[in-house]
C-alpha positions in Angstrom: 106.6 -124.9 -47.9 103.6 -124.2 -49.9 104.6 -122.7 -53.8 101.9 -121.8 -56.3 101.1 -124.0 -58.9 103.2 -124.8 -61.9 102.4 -127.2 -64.2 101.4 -129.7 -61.7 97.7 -128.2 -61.7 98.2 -128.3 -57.9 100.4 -126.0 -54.9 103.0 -128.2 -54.1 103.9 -129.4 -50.8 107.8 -129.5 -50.7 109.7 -132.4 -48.5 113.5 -132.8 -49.1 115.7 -135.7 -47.1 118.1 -138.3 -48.0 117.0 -141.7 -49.6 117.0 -144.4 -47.0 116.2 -147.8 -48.7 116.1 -149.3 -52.1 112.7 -148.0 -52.6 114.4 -144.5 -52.4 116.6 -145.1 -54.7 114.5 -146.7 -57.2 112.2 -143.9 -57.4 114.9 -141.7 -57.9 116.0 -143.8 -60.9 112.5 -143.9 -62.1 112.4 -140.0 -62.7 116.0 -140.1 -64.1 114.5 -142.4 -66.5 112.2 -139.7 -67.3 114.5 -136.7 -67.9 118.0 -138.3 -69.0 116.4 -141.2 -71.1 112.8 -140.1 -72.8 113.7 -136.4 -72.8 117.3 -136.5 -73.3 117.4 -139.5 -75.4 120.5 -140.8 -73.0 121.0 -144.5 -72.6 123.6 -146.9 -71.5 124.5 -150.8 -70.4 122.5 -150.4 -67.3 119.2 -147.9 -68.4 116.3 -150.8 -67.6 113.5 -149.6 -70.1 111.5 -152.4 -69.1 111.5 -150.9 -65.3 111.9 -147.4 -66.6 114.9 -147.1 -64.4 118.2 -144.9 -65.0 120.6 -146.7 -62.9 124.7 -147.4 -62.8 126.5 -149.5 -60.4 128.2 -146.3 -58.3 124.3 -145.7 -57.1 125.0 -148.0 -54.2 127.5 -145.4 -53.1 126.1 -141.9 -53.8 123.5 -140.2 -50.7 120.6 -139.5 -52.9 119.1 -136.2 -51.8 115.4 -136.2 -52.5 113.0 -133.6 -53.2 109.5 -135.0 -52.2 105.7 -133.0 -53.3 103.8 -134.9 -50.8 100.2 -133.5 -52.1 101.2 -136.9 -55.0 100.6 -140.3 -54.4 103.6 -141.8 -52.8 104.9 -143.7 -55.0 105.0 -140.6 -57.8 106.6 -138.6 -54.9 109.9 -137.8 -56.1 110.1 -134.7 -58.5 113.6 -133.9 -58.0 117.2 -135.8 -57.0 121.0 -135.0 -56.7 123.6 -137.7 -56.4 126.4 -136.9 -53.5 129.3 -138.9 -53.0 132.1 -137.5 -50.6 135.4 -139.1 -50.8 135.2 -141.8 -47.9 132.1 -143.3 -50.1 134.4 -143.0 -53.2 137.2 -144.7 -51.6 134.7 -147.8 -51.2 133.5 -147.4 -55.2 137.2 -147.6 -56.4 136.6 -144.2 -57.7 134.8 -141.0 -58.2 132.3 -141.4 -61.3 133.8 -138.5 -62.9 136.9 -140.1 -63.2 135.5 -142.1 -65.9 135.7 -138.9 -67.9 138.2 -136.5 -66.4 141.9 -136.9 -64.9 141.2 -135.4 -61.0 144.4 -135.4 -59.9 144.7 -131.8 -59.4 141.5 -132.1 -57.4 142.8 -134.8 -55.2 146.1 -133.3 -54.6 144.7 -130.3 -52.8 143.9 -132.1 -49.9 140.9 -130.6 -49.1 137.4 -132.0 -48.0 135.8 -132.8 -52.0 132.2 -133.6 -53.2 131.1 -134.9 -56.0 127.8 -134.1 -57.0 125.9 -135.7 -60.0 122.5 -137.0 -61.7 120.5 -133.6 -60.6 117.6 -133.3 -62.5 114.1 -131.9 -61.7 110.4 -133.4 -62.9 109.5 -131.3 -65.9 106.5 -129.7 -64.5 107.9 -128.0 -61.5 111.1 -126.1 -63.7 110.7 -122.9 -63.2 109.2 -122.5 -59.9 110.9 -123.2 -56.6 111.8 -127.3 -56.9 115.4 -126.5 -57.8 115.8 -124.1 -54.9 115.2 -126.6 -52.2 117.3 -128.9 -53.7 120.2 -126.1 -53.3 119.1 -125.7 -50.3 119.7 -129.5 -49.2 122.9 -129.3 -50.6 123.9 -126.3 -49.1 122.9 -128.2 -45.5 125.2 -131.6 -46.8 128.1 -129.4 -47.3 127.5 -127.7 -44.2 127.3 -131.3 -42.5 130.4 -132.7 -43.7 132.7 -129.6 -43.7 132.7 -130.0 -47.8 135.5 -127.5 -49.1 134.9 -128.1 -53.0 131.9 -129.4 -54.8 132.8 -130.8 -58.7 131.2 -133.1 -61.0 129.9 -133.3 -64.3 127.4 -130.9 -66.2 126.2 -131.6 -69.6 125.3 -130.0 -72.8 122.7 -132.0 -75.1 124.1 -133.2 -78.0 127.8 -134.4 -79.0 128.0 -132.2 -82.3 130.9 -129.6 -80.6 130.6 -127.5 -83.6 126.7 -126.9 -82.7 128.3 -126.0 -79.1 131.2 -124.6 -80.2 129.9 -121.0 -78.7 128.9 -121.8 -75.1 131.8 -124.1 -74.8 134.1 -121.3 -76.1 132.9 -118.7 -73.6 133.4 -121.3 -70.6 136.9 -121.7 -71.8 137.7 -118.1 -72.1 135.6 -116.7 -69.1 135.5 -119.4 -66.4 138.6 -121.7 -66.6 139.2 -122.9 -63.5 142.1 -122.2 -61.7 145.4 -125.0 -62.0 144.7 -126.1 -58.6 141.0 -127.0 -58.9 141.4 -127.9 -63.0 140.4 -131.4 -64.0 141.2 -132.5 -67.7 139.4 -134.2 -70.2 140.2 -138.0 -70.6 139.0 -138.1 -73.7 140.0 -134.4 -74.9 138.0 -132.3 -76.4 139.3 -128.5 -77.1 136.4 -126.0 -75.8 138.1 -123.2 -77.0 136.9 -123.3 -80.7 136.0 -119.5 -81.1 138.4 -116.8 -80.6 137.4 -115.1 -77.2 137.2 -111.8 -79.0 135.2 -113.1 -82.0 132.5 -114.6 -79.5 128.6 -113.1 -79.1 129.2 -113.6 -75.3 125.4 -112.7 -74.5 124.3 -115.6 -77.2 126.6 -117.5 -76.2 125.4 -118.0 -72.4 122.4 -118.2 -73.9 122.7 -121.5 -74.6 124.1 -122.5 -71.4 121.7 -124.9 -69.8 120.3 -123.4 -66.3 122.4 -125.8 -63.6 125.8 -124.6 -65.4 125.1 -120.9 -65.1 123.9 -121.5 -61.7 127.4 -122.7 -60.7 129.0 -120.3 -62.4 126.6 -117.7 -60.8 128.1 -119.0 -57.8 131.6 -118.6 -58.8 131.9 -122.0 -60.3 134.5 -122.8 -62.8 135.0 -125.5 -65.8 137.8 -128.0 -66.4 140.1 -128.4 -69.0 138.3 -129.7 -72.1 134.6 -131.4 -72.7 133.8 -134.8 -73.2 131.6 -136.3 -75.0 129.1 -138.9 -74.0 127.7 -140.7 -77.0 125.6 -143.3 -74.9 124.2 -140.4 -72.5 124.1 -138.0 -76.2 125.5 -135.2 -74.3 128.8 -133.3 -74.3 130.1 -132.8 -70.5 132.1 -130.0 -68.8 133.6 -131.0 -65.4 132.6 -127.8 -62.6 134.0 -127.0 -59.6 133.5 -125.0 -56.8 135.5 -124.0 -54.0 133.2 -123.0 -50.9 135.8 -120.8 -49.4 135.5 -118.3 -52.2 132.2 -117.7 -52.4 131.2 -114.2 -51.3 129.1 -113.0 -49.1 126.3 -112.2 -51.9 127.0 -115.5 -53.0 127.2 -117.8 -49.8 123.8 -115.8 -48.6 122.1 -117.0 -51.8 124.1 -120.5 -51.9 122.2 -120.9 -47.8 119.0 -120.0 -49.4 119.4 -122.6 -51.8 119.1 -120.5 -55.1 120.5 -121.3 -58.3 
């Protein structure tokens, strides 16, 4: 699908599909390396700066939907990526990589179909324009696929001051806790509910919600109990979820498209 340009000084020619070797996945690292380490300032034991690689040992695990602009060279490809990892593959890891962070039994004791979905991130030149809708759009189709019945995983804020946060985190609290059945908890707890819900600048305070969250919650996503902060990745994370069977028809009609 052809797009108009961006900053890309070029119409991009969109491919999405699944990684399929270690040259897949590498490249994927490589732009994570980009976003979550030179823009974000993230790091960690296994961020390769030599390689200019973002990588973690559950990589091996995850599908790694790829979004492709096929008018680059080849190897420079890969402008946008999502980590999946149904419960099958986690049962091979040892775990989900959220549990690292957040306590899923109320997630796992539903029974139903989960997903965990991670590492999205697009190239900086094509936010904005169309990249992240196709990668919705591949996602929606992997859902689809393997009868997925809840999608969660973690989101981040950049930063680990709360106090800087203390707004957006606040208004998730107040406005998009997730219900007890689908509500993960902070392992290392940090209260989001530092303002008073009736004290808040709502409007300001989604504001500074970065785009992904607001497009789950758009979607009727909803936030766990508690953020945690990540002082290697230098973010403070909220655990989403989504449960597919209650999104409505607005919502699964845009959800098909891909939008976000």
């Amino acid at each position: 699908m052809q797009t108009a340009p961006l900053r890309t000084g070029h119409s991009p020619d969109f491919q999405l599909r699944l990684a399929s070797d270690a040259g897949d996945i590498r490249a994927a690292q490589r732009l994570r390396y980009r976003v979550f380490v030179e823009e974000l300032g993230g790091g960690g034991p296994m961020v390769d700066h030599a390689a200019a690689l973002e990588a973690d040992h559950f990589d091996q695990w995850f599908d790694h939907l790829l979004l492709l602009d096929r008018a680059l060279p080849p190897g420079d490809a890969v402008i946008g990526v999502y980590r999946l990892l149904r419960a099958d593959q986690a049962a091979l890891a040892g775990q989900f990589y959220s549990e690292d962070e957040y306590d899923l039994t109320a997630l796992r004791n539903t029974g139903r179909t989960l997903l965990e979905l991670g590492r999205s991130c697009v190239d900086a030149r094509y936010r904005g324009g169309e990249a992240l809708l196709h990668l919705w759009k591949g996602l929606a189709a992997y859902v689809a696929d393997h009868g997925v019945e809840v999608l969660f995983g973690v989101a981040s804020f950049h930063g680990t001051d709360p106090a800087a946060l203390a707004a957006p985190l606040s208004l998730l609290h107040h406005r998009h806790l997730a219900p007890t059945s689908l509500r993960a908890r902070s392992l290392r707890h940090q209260p989001m509910d530092l303002i008073p819900e009736d004290a808040l600048d709502r409007r300001a305070a989604m504001l500074q919600v970065p785009p992904l969250i607001k497009a789950y919650l758009r979607l009727g996503g909803h936030v766990g109990d508690g953020a945690y902060i990540d002082h290697a990745f230098n973010t403070t994370d909220v655990c989403l979820t989504m449960d597919t069977a209650r999104l409505s028809a607005r919502r699964r009609a845009l959800y098909s498209r891909g939008g976000a």
